[in-house]
C-alpha distance (Angstrom), angle and dihedral (degrees) to the residues before:
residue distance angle dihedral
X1 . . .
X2 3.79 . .
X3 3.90 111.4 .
X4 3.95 123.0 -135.8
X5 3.29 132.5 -145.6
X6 4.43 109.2 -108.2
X7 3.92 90.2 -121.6
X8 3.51 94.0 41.5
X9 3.67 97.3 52.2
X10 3.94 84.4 46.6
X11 3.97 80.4 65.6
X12 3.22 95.1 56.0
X13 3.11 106.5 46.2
X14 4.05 88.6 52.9
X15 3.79 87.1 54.8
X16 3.44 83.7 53.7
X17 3.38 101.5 56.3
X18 3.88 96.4 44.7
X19 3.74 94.4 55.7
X20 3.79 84.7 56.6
X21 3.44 93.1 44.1
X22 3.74 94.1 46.5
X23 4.44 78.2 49.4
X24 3.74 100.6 59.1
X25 3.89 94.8 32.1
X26 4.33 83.0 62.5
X27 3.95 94.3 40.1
X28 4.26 86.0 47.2
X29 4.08 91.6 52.9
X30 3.94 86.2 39.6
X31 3.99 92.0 48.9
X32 3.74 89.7 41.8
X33 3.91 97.0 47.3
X34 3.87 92.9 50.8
X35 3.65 91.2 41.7
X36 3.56 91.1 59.5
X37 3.93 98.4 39.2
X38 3.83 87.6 56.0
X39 3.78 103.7 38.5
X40 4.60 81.1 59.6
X41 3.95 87.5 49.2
X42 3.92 88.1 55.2
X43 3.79 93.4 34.0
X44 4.00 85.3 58.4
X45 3.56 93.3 45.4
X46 3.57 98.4 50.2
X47 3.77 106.9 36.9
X48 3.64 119.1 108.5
X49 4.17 108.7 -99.1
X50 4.28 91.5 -132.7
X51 3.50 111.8 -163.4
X52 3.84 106.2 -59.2
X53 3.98 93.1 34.7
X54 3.85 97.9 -126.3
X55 3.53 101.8 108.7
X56 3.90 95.3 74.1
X57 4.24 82.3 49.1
X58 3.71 103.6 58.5
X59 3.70 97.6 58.6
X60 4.40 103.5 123.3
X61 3.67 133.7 155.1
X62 3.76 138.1 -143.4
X63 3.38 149.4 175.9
X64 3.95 102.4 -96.8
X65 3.91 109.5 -127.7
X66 3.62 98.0 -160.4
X67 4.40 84.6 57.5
X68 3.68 96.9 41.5
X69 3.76 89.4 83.4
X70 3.69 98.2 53.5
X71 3.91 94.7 36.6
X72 3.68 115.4 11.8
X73 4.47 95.0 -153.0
X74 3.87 95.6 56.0
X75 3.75 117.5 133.9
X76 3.96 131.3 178.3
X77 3.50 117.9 -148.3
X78 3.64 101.3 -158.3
X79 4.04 145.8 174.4
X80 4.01 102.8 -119.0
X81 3.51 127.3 -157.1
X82 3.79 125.0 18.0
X83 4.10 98.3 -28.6
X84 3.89 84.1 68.3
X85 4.06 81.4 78.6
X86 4.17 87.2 59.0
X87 3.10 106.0 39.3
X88 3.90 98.5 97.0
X89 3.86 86.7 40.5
X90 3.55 91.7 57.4
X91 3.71 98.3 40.5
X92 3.80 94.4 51.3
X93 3.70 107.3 22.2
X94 3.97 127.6 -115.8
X95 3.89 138.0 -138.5
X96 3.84 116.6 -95.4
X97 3.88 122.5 -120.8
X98 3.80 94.8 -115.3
X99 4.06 89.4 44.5
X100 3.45 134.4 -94.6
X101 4.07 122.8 83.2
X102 3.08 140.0 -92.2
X103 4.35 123.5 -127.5
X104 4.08 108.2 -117.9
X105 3.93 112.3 -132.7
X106 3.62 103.4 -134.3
X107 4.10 103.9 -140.0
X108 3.88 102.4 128.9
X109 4.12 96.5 48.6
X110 4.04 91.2 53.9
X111 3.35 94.2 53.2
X112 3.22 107.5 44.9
X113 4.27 86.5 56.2
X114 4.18 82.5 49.7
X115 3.58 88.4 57.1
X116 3.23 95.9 49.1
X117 3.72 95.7 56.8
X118 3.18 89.6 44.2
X119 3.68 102.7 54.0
X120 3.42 90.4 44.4
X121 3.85 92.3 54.8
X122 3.97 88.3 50.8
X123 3.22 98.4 57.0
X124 3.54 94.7 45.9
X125 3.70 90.2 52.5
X126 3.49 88.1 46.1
X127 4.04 110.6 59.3
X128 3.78 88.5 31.1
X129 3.93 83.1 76.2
């Protein structure tokens, strides 16, 4: 067995570590990314049409530039243009104007714990490689 010099296996072992680091940091924006991307396909899918059908067609995501600093991987999956107002209305219900209530359709709450599980799962999958 070859011997090594103490500070120079100290360098190696830091190189090491930053090509792992470097490793998860790609598998976390990968995981995060698809997460994302699927968790809008299902939030189209499942949202409730509404009159006019749009609502379940303005579901996007993003990375969020005002998170990015804190944690560089964050993305919003979000309800753009008007329906963003609605969105808690339809999630948890709301009272009508001439009285009585109206039942919420949970869509946003479900998959949000979906994409949890399944981000979770990714990145699992993905440093065990």
């Amino acid at each position: 067995m070859p011997k090594i010099n103490i500070d120079q296996f100290a360098i190696e072992v830091m190189q090491e570590l930053d090509a792992y680091r470097e490793d998860v940091q790609e598998a976390v924006e990968k995981a995060v990314k698809e997460t994302a991307k699927q968790t809008d396909a299902e939030l189209r899918s499942i949202s409730p049409e509404g009159d006019t059908g749009e609502y379940a067609k303005h579901w996007s995501y993003k990375r969020d530039k005002n998170l990015s600093g804190r944690h560089r991987y964050d993305m919003v999956v979000y309800s753009k243009k008007p329906e963003y107002r609605i969105t808690h209305l339809l999630e948890k219900g709301h009272a009508k104007r001439g009285g009585g209530r109206v039942e919420g359709i949970p869509h946003i709450g479900p998959a949000e714990k979906q994409a949890v599980k399944d981000y979770e799962k990714r990145l699992k999958g993905k440093l065990s490689q």
